[in-house]
Backbone as a chain_set.jsonl record, in Angstrom:
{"seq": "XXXXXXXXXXXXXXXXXXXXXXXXXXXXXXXXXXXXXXXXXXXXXXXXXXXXXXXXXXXXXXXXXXXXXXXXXXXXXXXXXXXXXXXXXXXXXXXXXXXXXXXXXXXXXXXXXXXX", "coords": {"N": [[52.083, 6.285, 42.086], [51.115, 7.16, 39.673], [48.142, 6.958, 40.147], [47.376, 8.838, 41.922], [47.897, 11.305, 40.835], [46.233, 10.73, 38.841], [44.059, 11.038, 40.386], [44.324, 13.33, 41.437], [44.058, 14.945, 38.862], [41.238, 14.335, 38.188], [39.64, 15.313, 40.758], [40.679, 18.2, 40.376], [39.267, 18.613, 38.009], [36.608, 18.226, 38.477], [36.115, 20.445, 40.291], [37.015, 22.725, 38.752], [34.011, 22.793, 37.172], [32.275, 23.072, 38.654], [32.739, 25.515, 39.383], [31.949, 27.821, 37.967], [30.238, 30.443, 36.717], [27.013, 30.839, 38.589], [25.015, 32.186, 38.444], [24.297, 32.399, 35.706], [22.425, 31.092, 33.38], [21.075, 29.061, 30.718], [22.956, 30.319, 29.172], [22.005, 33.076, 29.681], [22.605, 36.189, 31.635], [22.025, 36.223, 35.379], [20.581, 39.055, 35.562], [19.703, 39.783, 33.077], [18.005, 37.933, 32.655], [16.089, 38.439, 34.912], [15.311, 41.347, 33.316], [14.129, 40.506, 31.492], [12.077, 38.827, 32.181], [10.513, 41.042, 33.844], [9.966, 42.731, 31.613], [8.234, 40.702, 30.425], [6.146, 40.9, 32.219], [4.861, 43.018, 32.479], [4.377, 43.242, 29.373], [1.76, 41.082, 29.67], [0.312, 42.665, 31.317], [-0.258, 44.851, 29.969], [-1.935, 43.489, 27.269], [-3.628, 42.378, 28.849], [-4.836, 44.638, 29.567], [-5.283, 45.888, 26.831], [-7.322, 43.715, 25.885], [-9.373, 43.813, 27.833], [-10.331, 46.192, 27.083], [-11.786, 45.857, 24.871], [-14.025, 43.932, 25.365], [-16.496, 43.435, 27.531], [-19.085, 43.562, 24.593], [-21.115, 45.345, 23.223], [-24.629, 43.244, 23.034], [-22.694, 40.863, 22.166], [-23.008, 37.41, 21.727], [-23.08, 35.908, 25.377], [-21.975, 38.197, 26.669], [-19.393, 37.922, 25.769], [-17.458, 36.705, 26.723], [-15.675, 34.631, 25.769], [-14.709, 35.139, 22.694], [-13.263, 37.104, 24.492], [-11.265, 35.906, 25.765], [-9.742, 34.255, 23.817], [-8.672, 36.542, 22.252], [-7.34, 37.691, 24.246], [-5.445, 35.471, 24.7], [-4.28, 35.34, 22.079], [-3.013, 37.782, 21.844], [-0.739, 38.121, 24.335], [0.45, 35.938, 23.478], [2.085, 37.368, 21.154], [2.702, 39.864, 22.666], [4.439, 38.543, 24.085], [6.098, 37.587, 22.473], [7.114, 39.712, 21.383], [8.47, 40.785, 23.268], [10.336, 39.259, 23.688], [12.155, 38.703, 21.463], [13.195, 41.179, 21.33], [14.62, 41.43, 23.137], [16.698, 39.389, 22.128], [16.544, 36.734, 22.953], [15.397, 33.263, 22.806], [12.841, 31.912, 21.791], [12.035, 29.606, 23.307], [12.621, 30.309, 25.801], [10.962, 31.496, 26.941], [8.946, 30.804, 29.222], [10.705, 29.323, 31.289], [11.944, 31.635, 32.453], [10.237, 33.177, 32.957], [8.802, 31.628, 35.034], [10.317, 31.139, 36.571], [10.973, 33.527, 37.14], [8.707, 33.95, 39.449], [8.683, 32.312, 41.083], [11.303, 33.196, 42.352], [10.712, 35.333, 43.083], [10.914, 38.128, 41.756], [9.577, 40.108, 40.754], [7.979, 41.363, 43.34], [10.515, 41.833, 44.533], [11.542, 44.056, 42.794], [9.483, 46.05, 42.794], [9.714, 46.707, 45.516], [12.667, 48.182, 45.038], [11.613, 49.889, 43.232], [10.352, 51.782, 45.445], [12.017, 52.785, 46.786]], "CA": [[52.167, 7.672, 41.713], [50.017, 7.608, 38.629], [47.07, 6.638, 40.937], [47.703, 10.23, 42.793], [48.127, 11.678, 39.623], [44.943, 10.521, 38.286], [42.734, 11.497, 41.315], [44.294, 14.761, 41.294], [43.168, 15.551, 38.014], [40.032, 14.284, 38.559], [39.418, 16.759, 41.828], [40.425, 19.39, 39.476], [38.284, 19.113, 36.684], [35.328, 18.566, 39.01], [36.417, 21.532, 41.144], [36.945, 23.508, 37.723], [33.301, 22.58, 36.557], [31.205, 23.464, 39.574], [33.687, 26.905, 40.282], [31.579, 28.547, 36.895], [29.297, 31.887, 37.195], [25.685, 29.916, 39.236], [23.652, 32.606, 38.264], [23.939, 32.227, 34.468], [21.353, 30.29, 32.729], [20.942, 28.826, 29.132], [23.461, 31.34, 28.632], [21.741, 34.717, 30.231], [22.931, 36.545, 33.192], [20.42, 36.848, 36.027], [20.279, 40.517, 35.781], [18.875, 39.548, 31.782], [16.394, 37.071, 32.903], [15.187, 39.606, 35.381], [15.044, 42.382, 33.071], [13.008, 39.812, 30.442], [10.68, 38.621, 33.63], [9.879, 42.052, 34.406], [9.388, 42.889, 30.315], [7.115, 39.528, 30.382], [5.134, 40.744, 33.43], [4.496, 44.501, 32.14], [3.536, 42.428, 28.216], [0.718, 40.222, 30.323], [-0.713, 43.752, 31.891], [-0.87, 45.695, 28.33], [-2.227, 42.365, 26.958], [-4.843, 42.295, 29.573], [-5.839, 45.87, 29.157], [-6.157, 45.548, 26.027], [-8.207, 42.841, 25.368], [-10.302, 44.035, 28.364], [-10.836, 47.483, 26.502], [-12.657, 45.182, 23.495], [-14.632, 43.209, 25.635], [-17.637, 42.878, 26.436], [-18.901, 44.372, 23.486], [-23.019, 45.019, 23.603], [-24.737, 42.418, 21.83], [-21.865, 39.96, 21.681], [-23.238, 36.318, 23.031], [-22.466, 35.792, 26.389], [-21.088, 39.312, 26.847], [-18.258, 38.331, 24.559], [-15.893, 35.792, 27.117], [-15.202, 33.163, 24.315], [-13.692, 36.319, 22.588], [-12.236, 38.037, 25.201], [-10.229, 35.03, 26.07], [-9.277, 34.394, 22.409], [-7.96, 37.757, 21.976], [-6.092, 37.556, 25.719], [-4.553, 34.629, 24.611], [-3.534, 36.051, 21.056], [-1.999, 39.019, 22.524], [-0.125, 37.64, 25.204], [1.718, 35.476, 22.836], [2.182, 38.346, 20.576], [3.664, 40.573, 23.283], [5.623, 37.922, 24.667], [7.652, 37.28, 21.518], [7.865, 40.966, 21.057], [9.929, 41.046, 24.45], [12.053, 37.743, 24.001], [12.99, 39.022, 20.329], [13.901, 42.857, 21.315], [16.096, 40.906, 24.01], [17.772, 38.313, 22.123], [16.141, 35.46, 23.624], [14.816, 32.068, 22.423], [11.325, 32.218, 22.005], [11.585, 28.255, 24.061], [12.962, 30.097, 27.418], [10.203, 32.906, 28.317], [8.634, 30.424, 30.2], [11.542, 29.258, 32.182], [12.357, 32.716, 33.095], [8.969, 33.601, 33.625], [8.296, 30.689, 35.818], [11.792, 31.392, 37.522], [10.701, 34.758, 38.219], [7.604, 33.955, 39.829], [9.129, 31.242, 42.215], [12.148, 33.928, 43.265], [9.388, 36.881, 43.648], [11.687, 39.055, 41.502], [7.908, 41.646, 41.134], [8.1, 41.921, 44.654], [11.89, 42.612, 44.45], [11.878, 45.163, 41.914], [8.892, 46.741, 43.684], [10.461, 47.241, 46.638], [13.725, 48.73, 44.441], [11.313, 51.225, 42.691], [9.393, 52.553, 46.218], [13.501, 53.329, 47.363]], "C": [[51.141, 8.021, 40.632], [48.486, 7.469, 39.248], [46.592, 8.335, 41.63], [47.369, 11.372, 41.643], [46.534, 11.985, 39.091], [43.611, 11.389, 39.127], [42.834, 12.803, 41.44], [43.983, 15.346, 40.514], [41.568, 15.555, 38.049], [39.3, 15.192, 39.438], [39.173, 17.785, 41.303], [39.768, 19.476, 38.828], [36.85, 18.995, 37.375], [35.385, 19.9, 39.818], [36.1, 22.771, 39.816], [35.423, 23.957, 37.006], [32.604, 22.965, 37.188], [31.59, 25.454, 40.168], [33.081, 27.717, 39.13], [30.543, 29.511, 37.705], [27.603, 30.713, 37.599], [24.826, 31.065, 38.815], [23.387, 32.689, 36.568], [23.214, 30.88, 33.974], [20.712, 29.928, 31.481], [21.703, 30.086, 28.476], [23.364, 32.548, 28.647], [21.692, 34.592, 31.547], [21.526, 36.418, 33.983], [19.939, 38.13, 35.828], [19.583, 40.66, 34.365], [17.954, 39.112, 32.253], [15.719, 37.861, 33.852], [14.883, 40.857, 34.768], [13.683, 41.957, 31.776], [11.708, 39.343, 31.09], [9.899, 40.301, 33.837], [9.43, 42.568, 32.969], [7.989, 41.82, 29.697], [5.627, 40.351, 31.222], [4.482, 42.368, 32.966], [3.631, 44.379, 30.136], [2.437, 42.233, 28.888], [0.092, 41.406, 30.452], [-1.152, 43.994, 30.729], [-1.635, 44.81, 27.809], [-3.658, 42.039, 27.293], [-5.62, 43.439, 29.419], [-6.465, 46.13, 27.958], [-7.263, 44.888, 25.635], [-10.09, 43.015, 26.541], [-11.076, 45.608, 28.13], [-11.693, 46.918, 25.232], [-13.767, 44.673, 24.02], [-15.357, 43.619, 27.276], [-17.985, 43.649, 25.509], [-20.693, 43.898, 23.404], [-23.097, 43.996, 22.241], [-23.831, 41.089, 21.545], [-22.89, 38.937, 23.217], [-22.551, 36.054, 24.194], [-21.535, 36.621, 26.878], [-19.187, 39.048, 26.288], [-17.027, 37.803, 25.113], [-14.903, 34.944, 26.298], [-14.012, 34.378, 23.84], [-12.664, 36.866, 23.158], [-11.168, 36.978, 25.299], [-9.321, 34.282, 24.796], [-8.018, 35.147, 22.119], [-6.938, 38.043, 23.263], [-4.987, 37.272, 24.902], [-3.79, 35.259, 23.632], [-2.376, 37.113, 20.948], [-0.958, 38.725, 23.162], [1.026, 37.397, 24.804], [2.725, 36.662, 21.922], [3.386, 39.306, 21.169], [4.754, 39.905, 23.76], [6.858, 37.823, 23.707], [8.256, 38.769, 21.189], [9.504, 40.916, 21.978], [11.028, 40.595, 24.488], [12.318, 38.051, 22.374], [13.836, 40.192, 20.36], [14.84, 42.4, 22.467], [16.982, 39.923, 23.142], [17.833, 36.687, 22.827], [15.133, 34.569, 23.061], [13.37, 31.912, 22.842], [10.978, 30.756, 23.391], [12.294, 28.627, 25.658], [12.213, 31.291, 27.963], [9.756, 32.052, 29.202], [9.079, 29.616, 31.43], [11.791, 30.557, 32.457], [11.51, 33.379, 33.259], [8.662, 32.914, 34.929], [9.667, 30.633, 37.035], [11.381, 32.865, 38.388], [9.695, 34.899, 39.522], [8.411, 33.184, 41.34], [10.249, 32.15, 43.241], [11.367, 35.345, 43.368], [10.121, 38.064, 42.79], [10.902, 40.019, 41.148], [8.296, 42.019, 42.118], [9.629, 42.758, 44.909], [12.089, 43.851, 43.725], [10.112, 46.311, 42.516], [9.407, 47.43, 45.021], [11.596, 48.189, 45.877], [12.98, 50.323, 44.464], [10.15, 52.182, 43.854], [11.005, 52.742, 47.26], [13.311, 54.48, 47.111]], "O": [[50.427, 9.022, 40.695], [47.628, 8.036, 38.571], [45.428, 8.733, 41.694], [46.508, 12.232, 41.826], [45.901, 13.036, 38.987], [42.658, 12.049, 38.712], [41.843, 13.526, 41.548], [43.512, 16.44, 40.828], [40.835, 16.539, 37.958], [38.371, 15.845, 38.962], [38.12, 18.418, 41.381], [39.313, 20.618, 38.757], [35.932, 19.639, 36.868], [34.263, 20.402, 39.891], [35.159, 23.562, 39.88], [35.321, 25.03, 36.411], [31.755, 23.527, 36.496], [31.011, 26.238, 40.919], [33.779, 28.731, 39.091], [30.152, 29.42, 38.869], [27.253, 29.886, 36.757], [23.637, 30.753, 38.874], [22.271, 33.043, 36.189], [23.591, 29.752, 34.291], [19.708, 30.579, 31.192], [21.267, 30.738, 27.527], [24.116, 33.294, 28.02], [21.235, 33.767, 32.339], [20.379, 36.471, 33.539], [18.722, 38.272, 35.951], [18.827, 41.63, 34.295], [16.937, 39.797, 32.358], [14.529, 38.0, 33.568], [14.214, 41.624, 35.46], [12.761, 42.64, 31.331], [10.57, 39.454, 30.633], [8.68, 40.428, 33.955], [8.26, 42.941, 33.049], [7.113, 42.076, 28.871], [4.451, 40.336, 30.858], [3.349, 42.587, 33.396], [2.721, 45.089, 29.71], [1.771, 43.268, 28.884], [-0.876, 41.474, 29.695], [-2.218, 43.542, 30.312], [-2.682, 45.454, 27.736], [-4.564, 41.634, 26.565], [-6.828, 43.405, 29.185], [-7.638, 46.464, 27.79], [-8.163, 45.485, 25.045], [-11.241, 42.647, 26.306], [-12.037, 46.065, 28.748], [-12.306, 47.784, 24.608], [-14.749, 44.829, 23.295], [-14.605, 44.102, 28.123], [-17.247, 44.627, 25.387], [-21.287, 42.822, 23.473], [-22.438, 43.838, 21.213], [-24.25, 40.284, 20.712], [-23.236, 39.137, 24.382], [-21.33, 35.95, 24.08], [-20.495, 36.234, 27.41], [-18.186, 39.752, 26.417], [-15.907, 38.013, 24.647], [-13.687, 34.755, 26.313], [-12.894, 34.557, 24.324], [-11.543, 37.105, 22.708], [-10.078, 37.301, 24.828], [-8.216, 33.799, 25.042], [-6.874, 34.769, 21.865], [-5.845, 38.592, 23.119], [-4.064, 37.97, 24.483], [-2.72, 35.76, 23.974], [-1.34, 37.232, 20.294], [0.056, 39.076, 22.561], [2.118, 37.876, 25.109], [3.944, 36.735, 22.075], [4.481, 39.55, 20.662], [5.861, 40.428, 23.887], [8.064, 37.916, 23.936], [9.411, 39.03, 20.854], [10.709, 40.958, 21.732], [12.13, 40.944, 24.911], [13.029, 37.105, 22.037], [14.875, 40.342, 19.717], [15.845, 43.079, 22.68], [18.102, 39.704, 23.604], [18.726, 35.879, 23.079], [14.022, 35.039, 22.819], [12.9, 31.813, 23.975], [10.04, 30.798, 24.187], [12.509, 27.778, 26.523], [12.503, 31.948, 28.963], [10.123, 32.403, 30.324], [8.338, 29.261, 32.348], [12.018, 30.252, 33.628], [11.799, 34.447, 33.798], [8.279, 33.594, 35.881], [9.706, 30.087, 38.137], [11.425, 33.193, 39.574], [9.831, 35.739, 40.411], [8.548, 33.723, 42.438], [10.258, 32.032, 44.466], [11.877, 36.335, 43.891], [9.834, 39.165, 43.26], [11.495, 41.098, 41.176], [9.011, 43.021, 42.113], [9.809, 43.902, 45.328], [12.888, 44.669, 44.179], [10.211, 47.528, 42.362], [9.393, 48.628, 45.307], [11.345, 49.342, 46.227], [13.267, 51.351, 45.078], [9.338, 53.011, 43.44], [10.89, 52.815, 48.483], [14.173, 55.32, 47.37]]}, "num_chains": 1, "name": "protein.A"}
């Protein structure tokens, strides 16, 4: 009987452990990590426009790539922490939920949404 006992708890607490919400992730819903993916991916543009409104710049050696890519990079980070601080998110998971977004197309998804 305690044998029965035993395995039946066991069942349960693995049953209990796998039966949790699957789309939460380091603690944010999906419908967060897609709203921080799509705040990531709209950072990167501004980021890019910017730095491509500086550059080239007459006169600068080599029309001013070294720079431009400098100032990309600088930005980038810049905007990125803006996004993952005005959410509430750990500066060490934009690029899991960047790199999540990319792999489940959630651009393409929310494209399609906003041409409904």
């Amino acid at each position: 009987m305690n044998n029965n006992l035993f395995v039946s708890i066991l069942i349960s607490s693995i049953f209990f452990s796998c039966s949790g919400d699957s789309t939460v992730r380091n603690g944010l819903s999906l419908e967060k990590r897609k709203k921080v993916f799509q705040e990531l991916r709209v950072s990167q543009k501004k980021a890019s426009k910017e730095a491509l409104s500086n550059y080239p710049k007459p006169g600068t050696p080599g029309g001013g790539g070294v720079e431009f890519r400098v100032q990309l990079k600088e930005l980038q980070v810049a905007y990125w922490h803006e996004v993952l601080d005005s959410n509430h998110v750990e500066h060490t998971l934009g690029d899991s939920i960047f790199t999540e977004g990319l792999k489940e197309k959630w651009a393409r998804e929310a494209r399609g949404e906003s041409q409904d």
